[in-house]
C-alpha positions in Angstrom: 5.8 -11.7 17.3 9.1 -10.3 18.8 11.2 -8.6 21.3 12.2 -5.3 22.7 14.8 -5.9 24.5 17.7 -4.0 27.0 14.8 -1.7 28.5 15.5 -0.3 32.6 15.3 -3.1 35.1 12.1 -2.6 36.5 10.2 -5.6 38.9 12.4 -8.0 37.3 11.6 -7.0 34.2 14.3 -6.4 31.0 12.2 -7.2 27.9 8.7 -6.4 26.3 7.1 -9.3 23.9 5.4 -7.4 21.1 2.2 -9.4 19.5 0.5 -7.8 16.4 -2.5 -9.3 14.9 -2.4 -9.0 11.4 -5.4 -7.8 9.8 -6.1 -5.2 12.6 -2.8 -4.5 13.7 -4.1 -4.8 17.2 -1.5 -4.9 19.8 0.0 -6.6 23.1 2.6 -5.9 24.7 4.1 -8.1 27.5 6.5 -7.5 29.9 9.5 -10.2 30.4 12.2 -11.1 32.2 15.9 -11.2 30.4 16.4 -14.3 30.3 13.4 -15.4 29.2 13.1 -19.1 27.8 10.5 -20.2 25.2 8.8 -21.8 28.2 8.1 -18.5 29.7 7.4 -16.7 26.7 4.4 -19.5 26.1 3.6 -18.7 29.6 2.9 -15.2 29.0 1.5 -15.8 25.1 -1.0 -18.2 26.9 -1.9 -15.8 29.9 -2.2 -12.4 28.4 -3.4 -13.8 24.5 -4.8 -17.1 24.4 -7.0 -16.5 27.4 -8.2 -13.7 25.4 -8.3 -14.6 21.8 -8.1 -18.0 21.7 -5.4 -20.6 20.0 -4.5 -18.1 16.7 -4.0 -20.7 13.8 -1.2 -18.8 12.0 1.8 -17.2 14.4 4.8 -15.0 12.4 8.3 -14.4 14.1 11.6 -13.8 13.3 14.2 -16.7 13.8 14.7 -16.2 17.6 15.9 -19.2 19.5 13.0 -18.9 21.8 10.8 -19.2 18.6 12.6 -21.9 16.7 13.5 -23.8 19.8 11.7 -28.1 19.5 9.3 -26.7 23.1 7.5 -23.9 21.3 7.4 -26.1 17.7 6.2 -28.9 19.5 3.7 -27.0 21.8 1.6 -25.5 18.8 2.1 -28.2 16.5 0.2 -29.7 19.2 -2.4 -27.0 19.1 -2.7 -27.1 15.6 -1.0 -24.1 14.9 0.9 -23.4 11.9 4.6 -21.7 12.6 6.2 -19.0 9.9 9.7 -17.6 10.3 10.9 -14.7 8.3 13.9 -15.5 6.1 16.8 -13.9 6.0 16.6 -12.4 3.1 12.8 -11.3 3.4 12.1 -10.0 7.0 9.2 -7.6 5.6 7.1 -11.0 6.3 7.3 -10.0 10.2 7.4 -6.6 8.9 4.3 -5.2 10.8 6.1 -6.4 13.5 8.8 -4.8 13.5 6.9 -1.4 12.5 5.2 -1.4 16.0 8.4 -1.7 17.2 10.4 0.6 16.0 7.3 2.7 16.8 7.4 1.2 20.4 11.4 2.2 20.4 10.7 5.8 19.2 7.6 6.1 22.1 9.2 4.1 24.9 12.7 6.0 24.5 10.4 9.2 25.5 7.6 8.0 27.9 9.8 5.6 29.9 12.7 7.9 30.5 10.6 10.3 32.2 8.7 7.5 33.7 11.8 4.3 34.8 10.4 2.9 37.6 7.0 2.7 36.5 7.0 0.4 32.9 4.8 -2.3 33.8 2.3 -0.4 34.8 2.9 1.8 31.3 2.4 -1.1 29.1 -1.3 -1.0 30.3 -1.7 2.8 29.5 0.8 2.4 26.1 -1.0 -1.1 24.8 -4.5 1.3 25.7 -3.3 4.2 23.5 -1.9 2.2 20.6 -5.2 0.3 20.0 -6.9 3.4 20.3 -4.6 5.2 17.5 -6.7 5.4 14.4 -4.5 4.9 11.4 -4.3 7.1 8.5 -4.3 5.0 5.7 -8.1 3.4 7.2 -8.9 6.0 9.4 -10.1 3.1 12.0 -7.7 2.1 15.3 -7.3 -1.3 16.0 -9.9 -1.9 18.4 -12.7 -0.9 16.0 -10.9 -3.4 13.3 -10.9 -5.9 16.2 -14.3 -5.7 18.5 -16.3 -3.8 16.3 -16.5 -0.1 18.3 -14.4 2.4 19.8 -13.9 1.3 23.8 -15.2 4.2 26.1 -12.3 5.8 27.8 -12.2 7.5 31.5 -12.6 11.0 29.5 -15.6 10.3 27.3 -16.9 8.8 30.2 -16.4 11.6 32.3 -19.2 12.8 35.2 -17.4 16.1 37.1 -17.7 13.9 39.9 -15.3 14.6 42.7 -14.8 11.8 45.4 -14.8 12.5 48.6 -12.2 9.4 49.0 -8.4 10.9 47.7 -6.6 7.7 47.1 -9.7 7.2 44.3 -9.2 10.8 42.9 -5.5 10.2 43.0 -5.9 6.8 41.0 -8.5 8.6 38.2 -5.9 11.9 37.8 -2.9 9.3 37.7 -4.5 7.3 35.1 -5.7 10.4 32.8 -2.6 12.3 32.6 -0.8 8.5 32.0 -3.2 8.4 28.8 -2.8 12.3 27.7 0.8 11.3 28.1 0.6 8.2 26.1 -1.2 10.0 23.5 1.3 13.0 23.0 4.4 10.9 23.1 2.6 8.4 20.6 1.6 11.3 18.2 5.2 12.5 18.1 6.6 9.1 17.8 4.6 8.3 14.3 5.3 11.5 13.3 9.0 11.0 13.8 8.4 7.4 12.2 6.6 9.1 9.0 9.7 11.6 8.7 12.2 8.9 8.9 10.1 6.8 6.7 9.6 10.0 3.8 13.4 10.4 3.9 13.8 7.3 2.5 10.9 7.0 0.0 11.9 8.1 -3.8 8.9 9.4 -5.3 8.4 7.8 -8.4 6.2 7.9 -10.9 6.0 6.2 -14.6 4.4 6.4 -18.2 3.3 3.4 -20.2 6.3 2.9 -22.6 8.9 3.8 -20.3 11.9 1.1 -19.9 12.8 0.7 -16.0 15.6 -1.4 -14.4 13.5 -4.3 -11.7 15.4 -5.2 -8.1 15.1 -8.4 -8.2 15.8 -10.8 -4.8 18.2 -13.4 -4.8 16.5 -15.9 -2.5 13.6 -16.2 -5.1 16.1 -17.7 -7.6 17.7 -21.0 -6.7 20.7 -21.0 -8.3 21.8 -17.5 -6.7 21.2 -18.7 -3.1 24.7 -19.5 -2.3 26.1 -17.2 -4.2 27.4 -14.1 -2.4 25.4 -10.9 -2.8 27.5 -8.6 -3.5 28.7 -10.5 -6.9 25.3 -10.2 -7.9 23.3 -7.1 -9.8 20.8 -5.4 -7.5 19.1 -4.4 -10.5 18.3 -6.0 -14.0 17.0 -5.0 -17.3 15.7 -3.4 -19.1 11.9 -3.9 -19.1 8.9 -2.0 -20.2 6.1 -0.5 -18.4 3.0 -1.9 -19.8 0.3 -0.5 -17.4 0.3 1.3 -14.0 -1.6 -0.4 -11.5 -2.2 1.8 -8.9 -0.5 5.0 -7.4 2.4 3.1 -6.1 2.4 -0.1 -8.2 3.4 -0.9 -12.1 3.4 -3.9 -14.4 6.0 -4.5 -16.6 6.7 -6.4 -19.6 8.4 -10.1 -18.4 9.9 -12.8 -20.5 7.8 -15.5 -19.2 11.1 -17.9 -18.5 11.4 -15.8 -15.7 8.3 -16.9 -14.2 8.0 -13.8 -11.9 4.6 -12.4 -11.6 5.0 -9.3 -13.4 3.7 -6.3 -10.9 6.2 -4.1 -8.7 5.8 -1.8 -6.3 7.5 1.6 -7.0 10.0 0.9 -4.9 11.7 -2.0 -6.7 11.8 0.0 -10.2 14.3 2.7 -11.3 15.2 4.7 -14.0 16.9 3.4 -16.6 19.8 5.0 -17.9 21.3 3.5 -21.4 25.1 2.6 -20.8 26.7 2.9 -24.2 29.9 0.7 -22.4 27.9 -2.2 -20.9 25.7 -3.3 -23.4 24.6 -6.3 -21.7 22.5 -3.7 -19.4 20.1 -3.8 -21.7 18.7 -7.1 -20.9 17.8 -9.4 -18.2 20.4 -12.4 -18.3 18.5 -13.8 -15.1 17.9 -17.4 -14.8 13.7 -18.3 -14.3 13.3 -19.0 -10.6 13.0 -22.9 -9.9 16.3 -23.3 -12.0 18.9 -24.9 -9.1 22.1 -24.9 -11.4 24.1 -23.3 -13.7 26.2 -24.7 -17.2 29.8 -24.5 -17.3 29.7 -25.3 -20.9 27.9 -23.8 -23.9 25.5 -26.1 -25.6 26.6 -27.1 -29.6 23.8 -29.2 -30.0 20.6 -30.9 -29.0 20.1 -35.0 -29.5 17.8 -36.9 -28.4 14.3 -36.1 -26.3 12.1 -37.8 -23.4 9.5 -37.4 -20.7 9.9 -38.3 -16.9 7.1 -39.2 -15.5 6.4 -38.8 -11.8 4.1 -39.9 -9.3 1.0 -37.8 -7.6 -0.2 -34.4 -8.2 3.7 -33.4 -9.5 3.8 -33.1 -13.7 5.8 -34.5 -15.9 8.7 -32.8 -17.1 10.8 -33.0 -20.3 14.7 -33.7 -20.4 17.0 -33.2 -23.1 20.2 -34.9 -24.4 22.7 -32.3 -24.8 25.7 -32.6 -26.7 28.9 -29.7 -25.4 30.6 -27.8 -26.9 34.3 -28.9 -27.7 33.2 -32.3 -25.5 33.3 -35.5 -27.1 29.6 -37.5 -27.5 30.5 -39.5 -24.7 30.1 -36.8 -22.3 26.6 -35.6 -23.9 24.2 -35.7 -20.8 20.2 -35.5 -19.9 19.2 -32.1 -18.6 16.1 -30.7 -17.4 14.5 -28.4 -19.7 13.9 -25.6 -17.4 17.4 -25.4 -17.3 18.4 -25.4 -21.1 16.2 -21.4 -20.7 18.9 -19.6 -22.6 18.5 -22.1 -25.9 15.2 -21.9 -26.5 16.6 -21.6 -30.3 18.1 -25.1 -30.2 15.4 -27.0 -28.7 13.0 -25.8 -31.5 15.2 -26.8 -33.8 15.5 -30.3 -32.5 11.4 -30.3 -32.3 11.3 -29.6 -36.0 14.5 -31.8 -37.3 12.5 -34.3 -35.1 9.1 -33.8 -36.3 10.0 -34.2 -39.9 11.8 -37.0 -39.2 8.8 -38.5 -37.9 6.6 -37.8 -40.8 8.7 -39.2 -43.2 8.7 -42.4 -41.3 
């Protein structure tokens, strides 16, 4: 769900409410008024959806206020419901979304301009033509994905019948050249969409054996979430390609304290280039994932071992005591040893030291 907003005043209306469903992409698009609260935006969900469709268990948005507000939270929590908000560093996950509008944008910006006074009764024709728009990649429209069929249209359905009434042949000729309209301006409007979208794409393509550098995001990693992005590397490395996946889609070779699932799409590998000046390119000094802090102090040596237990379905985990470098013993301290990643070395020294200790007892 989300808004297009700052369109021509027309009825009282400023804004249209854009609601995707996500396996067909089938769309609805409601007009609003500008200052629309979350108790009018549940108004119109309710009346132009829900009647409809039914209660939908899952509902995406961005982080409007209307969306986050405690009435629409509390409403479907009420329904049963469940709420998702994109983050801030990961919009894609209202990214279809925002595709039909930017789409929307791109249509409206032509259609409405030559049509201002007449946009609610264009959302009818445009919602009409987007559902019938068959899409490229599955060659079905929305309404097949959602009903089942095609829905017959006033030109497959077409006698050569000419009323003798004009305010009915008025209404049919309005309606047909509103829908060759619709479907011109939304041809050109993909079109412009695809060209817009090519521009940007780098077309990629990679061997088995070849070393790449992997964009990695910063919210997935705990200890980077406060830390400002432009002090951290967009991309790490280097890592090599085991096996392609698909056309647009690699797996690469992962230290497994990362604890990243090792496929990317094309778009989050590049090239790598060997820096003979920054040697430290060459390899990934990323922390794995749930670690939430960071060492100030290198580790001289490990000391002592134990397990903390904990309660429920949540495992164990192992601590160690860890002595500091140029720190006295008395500031040794426990540590998790998810977060002891970069001395691997010491702790299987310790587990060896340890375990012959133990057999000689």
């Amino acid at each position: 769900m989300d808004f297009i907003v700052s369109l021509p005043k027309v009825e009282g209306y400023y804004c249209i409410m854009v609601v995707v469903h996500k396996f067909s992409k089938y769309g609805v698009f409601i007009p609003g008024p500008k200052d629309m609260t979350a108790e009018d935006a549940t108004r119109l969900f309710f009346k132009n959806l829900v009647k409809c469709w039914g209660i939908p268990s899952n509902i995406t948005s961005d982080r409007d206020g209307r969306f986050k507000g405690r009435f629409w939270r509390e409403l479907f929590k009420i329904m049963g419901s469940g709420l998702n908000f994109s983050t801030t560093f990961h919009q894609q996950r209202d990214g279809q979304t925002k595709c039909v509008n930017a789409l929307q944008e791109v249509y409206l910006g032509h259609y409405v301009s030559a049509n201002q006074r007449d946009l609610v009764t264009l959302m009818d024709t445009t919602q009409f033509s987007y559902n019938l728009h068959c899409s490229e990649s599955t060659n079905t429209s929305p309404f097949e994905l959602a009903t089942g069929q095609q829905p017959l249209t006033p030109t497959t359905v077409a006698t050569g019948y000419i009323s003798n009434n004009p305010t009915v042949d008025k209404f049919a000729k309005d309606w047909h050249e509103k829908m060759e309209m619709a479907k011109s301006y939304l041809a050109g409007a993909s079109k412009k969409m695809k060209k817009w979208a090519d521009k940007k794409r780098r077309h990629l393509e990679f061997e088995e054996g070849d070393m790449v550098m992997v964009k990695f995001y910063p919210h997935r990693f705990k200890h980077l979430r406060n830390v400002n992005k432009g002090l951290i590397h967009r991309y790490e490395g280097t890592f090599n390609i085991v096996k392609r996946i698909d056309k647009v889609a690699y797996k690469v070779e992962m230290s497994s304290h990362l604890e990243i699932h090792p496929v990317f799409h094309v778009s989050q590998l590049k090239v790598f280039n060997d820096d003979k000046e920054d040697e430290r390119r060459k390899e990934s000094h990323r922390a794995p994932t749930l670690v939430t802090k960071t060492h100030d102090h290198e580790v001289e040596e490990i000391m002592a071992h134990r397990v903390i237990p904990r309660r429920g379905v949540h495992p164990s985990y192992a601590e160690y005591l860890v002595k500091w470098r140029n720190l006295p013993e008395s500031e040794a301290s426990w540590e998790n040893e998810l977060s002891l990643w970069k001395n691997k070395d010491l702790i299987e020294t310790f587990r060896q030291e340890d375990s012959t200790r133990a057999s000689r007892a």
